[in-house]
C-alpha positions, 0 to 999 in steps of 0.5 A: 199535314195540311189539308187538300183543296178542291175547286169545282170543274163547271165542265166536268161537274166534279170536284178537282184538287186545288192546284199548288197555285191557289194554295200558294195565296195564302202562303204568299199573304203570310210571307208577305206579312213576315217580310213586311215585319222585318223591314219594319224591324230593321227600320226601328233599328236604324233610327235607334242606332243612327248613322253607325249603321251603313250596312243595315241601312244599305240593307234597308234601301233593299228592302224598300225596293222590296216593299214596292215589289210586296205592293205590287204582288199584293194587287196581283193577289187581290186581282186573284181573290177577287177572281175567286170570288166572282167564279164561286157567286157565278158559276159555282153557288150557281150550279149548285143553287146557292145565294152569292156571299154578301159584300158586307161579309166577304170585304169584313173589316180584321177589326182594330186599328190600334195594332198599326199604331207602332207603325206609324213612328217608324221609317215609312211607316204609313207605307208599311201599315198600308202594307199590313192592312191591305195583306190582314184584309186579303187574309180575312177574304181568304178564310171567307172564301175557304169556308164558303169552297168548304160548304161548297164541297158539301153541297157537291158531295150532297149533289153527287149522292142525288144524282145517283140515286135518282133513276137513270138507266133502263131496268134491263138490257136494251141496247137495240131498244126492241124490247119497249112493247108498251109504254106510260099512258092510257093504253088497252088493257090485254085482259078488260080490253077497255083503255086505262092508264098504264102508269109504267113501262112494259119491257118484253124480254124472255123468262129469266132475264135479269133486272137492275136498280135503276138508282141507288136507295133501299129496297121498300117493298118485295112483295107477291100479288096474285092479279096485280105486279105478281112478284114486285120491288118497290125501291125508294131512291130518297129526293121524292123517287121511288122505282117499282119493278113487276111480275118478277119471276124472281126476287133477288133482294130484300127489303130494308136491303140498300142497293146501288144503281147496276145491281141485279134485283131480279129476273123477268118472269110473267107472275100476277096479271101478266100476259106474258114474259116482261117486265112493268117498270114504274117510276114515282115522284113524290109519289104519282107515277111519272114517265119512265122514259124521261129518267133513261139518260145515263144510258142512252144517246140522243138519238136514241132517246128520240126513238125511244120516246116514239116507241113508248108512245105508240098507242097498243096494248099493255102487257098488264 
Protein backbone atom coordinates (compact mmCIF):
# COMPACT_ATOMS: atom_id res chain seq x y z
CA UNK A 1 0.00 0.00 0.00
CA UNK A 2 1.37 3.20 -0.90
CA UNK A 3 2.14 5.74 1.08
CA UNK A 4 0.26 9.28 1.95
CA UNK A 5 1.79 12.61 0.94
CA UNK A 6 1.73 15.64 2.71
CA UNK A 7 2.32 19.07 1.65
CA UNK A 8 2.68 22.36 4.04
CA UNK A 9 -0.30 24.80 4.07
CA UNK A 10 1.66 28.31 4.84
CA UNK A 11 -2.05 29.56 5.59
CA UNK A 12 -2.85 27.18 7.95
CA UNK A 13 0.75 26.17 9.21
CA UNK A 14 -0.57 22.38 9.29
CA UNK A 15 0.24 19.77 6.95
CA UNK A 16 -2.35 18.58 4.34
CA UNK A 17 -2.44 15.29 2.37
CA UNK A 18 -0.81 15.64 -1.11
CA UNK A 19 -3.67 15.84 -3.59
CA UNK A 20 -3.95 12.86 -6.38
CA UNK A 21 -2.21 15.39 -8.75
CA UNK A 22 1.23 15.53 -7.38
CA UNK A 23 1.42 11.92 -6.41
CA UNK A 24 0.50 11.83 -10.25
CA UNK A 25 4.23 13.17 -11.43
CA UNK A 26 5.76 10.20 -10.73
CA UNK A 27 3.32 8.06 -12.13
CA UNK A 28 3.26 10.00 -15.26
CA UNK A 29 7.55 9.85 -15.30
CA UNK A 30 7.23 6.06 -15.10
CA UNK A 31 4.63 6.06 -17.62
CA UNK A 32 6.27 7.96 -19.52
CA UNK A 33 9.22 6.16 -19.51
CA UNK A 34 7.40 2.71 -20.47
CA UNK A 35 5.60 4.40 -23.50
CA UNK A 36 8.92 5.71 -24.59
CA UNK A 37 10.39 1.88 -24.02
CA UNK A 38 7.83 0.57 -26.35
CA UNK A 39 8.25 2.98 -29.37
CA UNK A 40 11.85 2.22 -28.87
CA UNK A 41 11.04 -1.40 -29.29
CA UNK A 42 8.83 -1.39 -32.05
CA UNK A 43 11.13 0.97 -33.90
CA UNK A 44 13.99 -1.78 -33.39
CA UNK A 45 11.38 -3.96 -34.90
CA UNK A 46 10.60 -2.39 -37.94
CA UNK A 47 14.37 -1.88 -39.10
CA UNK A 48 14.94 -5.77 -38.30
CA UNK A 49 11.57 -6.73 -40.21
CA UNK A 50 12.01 -3.92 -43.17
CA UNK A 51 9.16 -3.25 -45.56
CA UNK A 52 6.89 -6.45 -44.58
CA UNK A 53 5.85 -4.74 -41.62
CA UNK A 54 2.82 -2.09 -42.90
CA UNK A 55 0.71 -2.31 -39.71
CA UNK A 56 3.60 -1.71 -37.34
CA UNK A 57 4.90 0.85 -39.21
CA UNK A 58 1.71 2.48 -39.13
CA UNK A 59 1.69 2.13 -35.82
CA UNK A 60 5.13 3.45 -35.30
CA UNK A 61 3.93 6.94 -36.91
CA UNK A 62 1.33 6.89 -34.22
CA UNK A 63 3.68 6.64 -31.63
CA UNK A 64 5.87 9.12 -33.05
CA UNK A 65 3.01 11.53 -32.69
CA UNK A 66 3.21 10.33 -29.25
CA UNK A 67 6.60 11.15 -28.50
CA UNK A 68 5.93 14.57 -29.28
CA UNK A 69 2.85 14.52 -27.03
CA UNK A 70 5.42 12.75 -24.35
CA UNK A 71 8.08 15.86 -24.96
CA UNK A 72 5.50 18.17 -24.35
CA UNK A 73 4.07 16.62 -21.13
CA UNK A 74 7.67 16.27 -19.90
CA UNK A 75 8.23 20.25 -20.08
CA UNK A 76 4.84 20.73 -18.48
CA UNK A 77 6.15 18.26 -15.38
CA UNK A 78 9.43 19.79 -15.19
CA UNK A 79 7.54 23.30 -15.49
CA UNK A 80 5.69 21.52 -12.07
CA UNK A 81 8.80 20.30 -10.43
CA UNK A 82 10.63 23.02 -10.41
CA UNK A 83 7.54 24.88 -9.03
CA UNK A 84 8.03 22.38 -6.27
CA UNK A 85 10.87 23.31 -5.55
CA UNK A 86 10.76 26.98 -5.39
CA UNK A 87 7.83 26.77 -2.91
CA UNK A 88 9.76 24.06 -0.54
CA UNK A 89 13.09 26.75 -0.55
CA UNK A 90 10.81 29.84 -0.13
CA UNK A 91 8.25 29.38 1.69
CA UNK A 92 8.22 25.91 3.36
CA UNK A 93 12.34 25.59 4.37
CA UNK A 94 11.61 29.16 5.24
CA UNK A 95 9.06 28.82 7.81
CA UNK A 96 10.52 26.18 9.09
CA UNK A 97 13.99 27.72 9.04
CA UNK A 98 15.66 25.33 7.13
CA UNK A 99 18.72 26.12 4.40
CA UNK A 100 17.19 25.78 0.45
CA UNK A 101 18.42 22.38 -1.12
CA UNK A 102 21.38 23.31 -3.25
CA UNK A 103 21.55 23.40 -6.86
CA UNK A 104 24.26 21.06 -7.11
CA UNK A 105 22.28 18.52 -5.36
CA UNK A 106 18.72 19.18 -6.54
CA UNK A 107 19.81 18.96 -10.79
CA UNK A 108 22.48 15.69 -9.74
CA UNK A 109 23.05 13.93 -12.75
CA UNK A 110 21.56 9.60 -12.82
CA UNK A 111 25.09 9.03 -13.38
CA UNK A 112 26.23 7.06 -16.81
CA UNK A 113 25.62 7.53 -20.22
CA UNK A 114 26.28 4.09 -21.58
CA UNK A 115 22.46 2.93 -21.01
CA UNK A 116 21.51 5.62 -24.08
CA UNK A 117 23.87 3.86 -25.96
CA UNK A 118 21.43 1.58 -27.86
CA UNK A 119 19.34 4.35 -28.41
CA UNK A 120 21.31 6.10 -30.66
CA UNK A 121 21.09 2.72 -33.48
CA UNK A 122 17.34 3.01 -33.53
CA UNK A 123 14.65 5.03 -35.77
CA UNK A 124 14.80 8.56 -33.93
CA UNK A 125 17.00 7.55 -31.47
CA UNK A 126 18.32 10.68 -30.40
CA UNK A 127 14.75 11.61 -29.91
CA UNK A 128 13.97 8.95 -27.87
CA UNK A 129 17.51 9.20 -25.60
CA UNK A 130 16.45 13.00 -25.05
CA UNK A 131 13.42 11.69 -24.16
CA UNK A 132 14.62 9.16 -21.50
CA UNK A 133 17.46 11.76 -20.15
CA UNK A 134 15.05 14.40 -19.78
CA UNK A 135 12.20 11.72 -17.51
CA UNK A 136 15.73 9.86 -15.52
CA UNK A 137 16.44 13.40 -14.66
CA UNK A 138 12.95 14.48 -13.77
CA UNK A 139 12.88 10.96 -11.68
CA UNK A 140 16.10 11.91 -9.95
CA UNK A 141 14.36 15.77 -8.97
CA UNK A 142 11.70 13.57 -7.84
CA UNK A 143 13.31 11.27 -5.20
CA UNK A 144 15.45 14.82 -4.00
CA UNK A 145 12.24 16.53 -3.37
CA UNK A 146 10.49 13.53 -1.73
CA UNK A 147 13.15 13.19 0.93
CA UNK A 148 13.40 16.86 1.46
CA UNK A 149 8.80 16.82 1.92
CA UNK A 150 10.04 13.94 4.36
CA UNK A 151 12.31 15.76 6.56
CA UNK A 152 10.01 18.62 6.20
CA UNK A 153 7.13 16.65 7.89
CA UNK A 154 9.60 15.87 10.61
CA UNK A 155 10.50 19.50 10.91
CA UNK A 156 6.59 20.07 11.37
CA UNK A 157 5.77 17.26 13.61
CA UNK A 158 8.69 18.67 15.71
CA UNK A 159 7.23 22.54 15.53
CA UNK A 160 3.91 21.31 16.52
CA UNK A 161 5.39 19.36 19.71
CA UNK A 162 7.02 23.14 20.50
CA UNK A 163 4.23 25.05 19.80
CA UNK A 164 2.40 23.06 22.31
CA UNK A 165 4.26 23.01 24.83
CA UNK A 166 5.37 26.54 25.10
CA UNK A 167 2.87 28.43 27.43
CA UNK A 168 -0.08 29.93 25.69
CA UNK A 169 -3.31 30.60 27.45
CA UNK A 170 -3.84 31.88 31.03
CA UNK A 171 -3.64 29.44 34.34
CA UNK A 172 -7.36 30.35 35.20
CA UNK A 173 -10.41 31.45 33.95
CA UNK A 174 -10.52 34.83 32.69
CA UNK A 175 -12.72 35.91 30.06
CA UNK A 176 -13.89 39.50 31.72
CA UNK A 177 -10.09 39.77 32.32
CA UNK A 178 -10.71 41.16 36.41
CA UNK A 179 -9.05 38.79 37.92
CA UNK A 180 -5.25 40.64 37.09
CA UNK A 181 -4.71 42.21 40.41
CA UNK A 182 -0.80 42.61 40.05
CA UNK A 183 1.40 42.07 37.46
CA UNK A 184 5.26 41.31 36.35
CA UNK A 185 7.62 44.34 37.58
CA UNK A 186 8.73 45.96 40.53
CA UNK A 187 5.83 46.43 42.43
CA UNK A 188 5.33 47.05 46.66
CA UNK A 189 5.44 44.13 48.45
CA UNK A 190 1.73 43.68 50.83
CA UNK A 191 3.98 42.67 53.61
CA UNK A 192 7.64 44.79 53.77
CA UNK A 193 5.81 47.62 51.84
CA UNK A 194 9.11 48.33 50.33
CA UNK A 195 9.10 47.77 45.84
CA UNK A 196 10.57 44.75 44.85
CA UNK A 197 10.40 42.64 41.86
CA UNK A 198 7.41 40.79 41.17
CA UNK A 199 8.87 38.17 38.82
CA UNK A 200 5.18 36.62 37.83
CA UNK A 201 1.35 37.34 37.94
CA UNK A 202 -1.05 37.79 40.47
CA UNK A 203 -4.81 36.33 39.54
CA UNK A 204 -7.19 36.86 42.23
CA UNK A 205 -9.98 34.51 42.06
CA UNK A 206 -11.84 32.79 44.96
CA UNK A 207 -10.62 29.75 47.10
CA UNK A 208 -10.89 26.77 45.27
CA UNK A 209 -10.74 27.90 42.11
CA UNK A 210 -9.07 25.61 39.42
CA UNK A 211 -5.81 25.98 37.94
CA UNK A 212 -4.30 24.75 34.48
CA UNK A 213 -1.10 23.90 32.75
CA UNK A 214 -0.55 26.51 30.37
CA UNK A 215 1.65 24.32 27.91
CA UNK A 216 2.29 20.54 27.64
CA UNK A 217 5.74 19.43 29.68
CA UNK A 218 6.42 17.42 33.08
CA UNK A 219 5.65 18.25 36.27
CA UNK A 220 9.21 19.47 38.07
CA UNK A 221 8.70 20.37 41.21
CA UNK A 222 5.02 20.26 43.82
CA UNK A 223 6.30 21.51 46.73
CA UNK A 224 5.07 23.34 50.17
CA UNK A 225 7.11 26.53 51.33
CA UNK A 226 5.91 28.31 54.39
CA UNK A 227 6.86 32.13 53.66
CA UNK A 228 7.54 31.71 50.20
CA UNK A 229 4.81 30.05 47.06
CA UNK A 230 3.19 27.83 49.94
CA UNK A 231 1.97 24.98 47.74
CA UNK A 232 3.67 25.25 44.21
CA UNK A 233 4.02 23.53 40.68
CA UNK A 234 6.90 24.20 38.75
CA UNK A 235 6.35 22.57 35.18
CA UNK A 236 9.03 22.18 32.51
CA UNK A 237 7.55 22.54 29.10
CA UNK A 238 11.24 21.55 27.60
CA UNK A 239 12.57 24.38 24.57
CA UNK A 240 14.05 26.60 27.66
CA UNK A 241 10.36 27.19 29.48
CA UNK A 242 9.20 26.33 32.51
CA UNK A 243 5.81 27.70 34.29
CA UNK A 244 5.45 27.98 38.40
CA UNK A 245 1.98 28.06 39.81
CA UNK A 246 1.79 29.36 43.59
CA UNK A 247 0.11 29.29 46.98
CA UNK A 248 -2.19 26.50 45.86
CA UNK A 249 -4.54 25.23 48.28
CA UNK A 250 -4.24 22.24 46.60
CA UNK A 251 -2.00 20.38 44.37
CA UNK A 252 -3.64 18.04 41.94
CA UNK A 253 -0.57 16.38 39.92
CA UNK A 254 2.51 14.80 40.64
CA UNK A 255 6.00 15.28 40.01
CA UNK A 256 7.55 13.40 36.95
CA UNK A 257 3.72 13.60 36.03
CA UNK A 258 3.35 14.80 31.88
CA UNK A 259 0.70 17.20 31.49
CA UNK A 260 -1.00 18.77 28.63
CA UNK A 261 -1.93 22.17 27.95
CA UNK A 262 -5.79 22.56 29.58
CA UNK A 263 -5.44 20.02 32.17
CA UNK A 264 -6.30 20.92 35.73
CA UNK A 265 -3.10 20.92 37.99
CA UNK A 266 -4.56 22.61 41.06
CA UNK A 267 -6.84 24.90 42.90
CA UNK A 268 -6.52 28.73 44.10
CA UNK A 269 -5.65 28.88 47.67
CA UNK A 270 -3.84 31.70 49.87
CA UNK A 271 -0.81 29.33 51.31
CA UNK A 272 2.75 30.48 52.01
CA UNK A 273 3.43 34.45 51.87
CA UNK A 274 -0.02 35.31 50.75
CA UNK A 275 -2.37 38.03 51.59
CA UNK A 276 -5.11 36.39 50.29
CA UNK A 277 -6.96 33.90 47.70
CA UNK A 278 -4.99 34.05 44.35
CA UNK A 279 -2.80 32.69 42.21
CA UNK A 280 0.99 33.90 41.43
CA UNK A 281 1.80 32.68 37.98
CA UNK A 282 5.46 32.78 36.66
CA UNK A 283 6.98 32.12 33.62
CA UNK A 284 10.89 31.43 32.86
CA UNK A 285 13.13 31.21 29.86
CA UNK A 286 15.99 29.41 30.11
CA UNK A 287 15.69 30.03 33.35
CA UNK A 288 15.24 34.05 34.27
CA UNK A 289 11.46 35.12 34.93
CA UNK A 290 10.17 36.54 31.73
CA UNK A 291 6.48 38.59 31.48
CA UNK A 292 3.70 36.18 31.57
CA UNK A 293 1.66 38.36 29.89
CA UNK A 294 3.41 37.91 26.40
CA UNK A 295 2.81 34.12 26.50
CA UNK A 296 -1.41 34.47 26.77
CA UNK A 297 -2.30 34.53 22.92
CA UNK A 298 -3.91 31.37 22.47
CA UNK A 299 -6.78 32.55 24.34
CA UNK A 300 -7.03 36.05 24.00
CA UNK A 301 -8.26 38.61 21.08
CA UNK A 302 -6.10 41.59 20.16
CA UNK A 303 -7.93 43.87 21.88
CA UNK A 304 -8.14 42.18 24.71
CA UNK A 305 -4.38 41.68 24.91
CA UNK A 306 -3.90 45.31 24.67
CA UNK A 307 -6.08 45.72 27.86
CA UNK A 308 -4.40 43.33 29.40
CA UNK A 309 -1.10 44.54 28.98
CA UNK A 310 -2.61 48.01 30.57
CA UNK A 311 -3.64 46.00 33.63
CA UNK A 312 -0.66 44.04 34.20
CA UNK A 313 1.12 47.26 34.11
CA UNK A 314 -0.37 49.28 36.71
CA UNK A 315 2.14 49.96 39.46
CA UNK A 316 0.01 48.59 42.90
CA UNK A 317 0.63 46.24 45.42
CA UNK A 318 1.22 42.42 44.91
CA UNK A 319 -0.35 39.95 46.59
CA UNK A 320 3.08 38.35 47.59
Amino acid sequence: MSKAKFRFNPETLEYERESSNYLGVIAKIFGFLSLAAVIAVASAMVAQNGNNTEDLQHQISEYEVQLKILNNKSLEMQTQLNELARMDDDVYREIFGADPISDDIRKAGTGGVDKYTALEQIRNGEDFKKIHEKLDNMSAQYKVQEDSYNKLIQMARNKSKMLASIPAIQPIPNKNLRRIASGFGYRVDPIYKTRKMHKGMDFTAPKGTKIYATGDGVVQKVEYSRWGYGTHVVINHGYGYSTLYGHMSRAMIKRGQKVTRGQLIGLVGSTGKSTGPHLHYEVHKNGTAVNPVGFFYNDLTSDQYEEILKLSSNPNQSFD
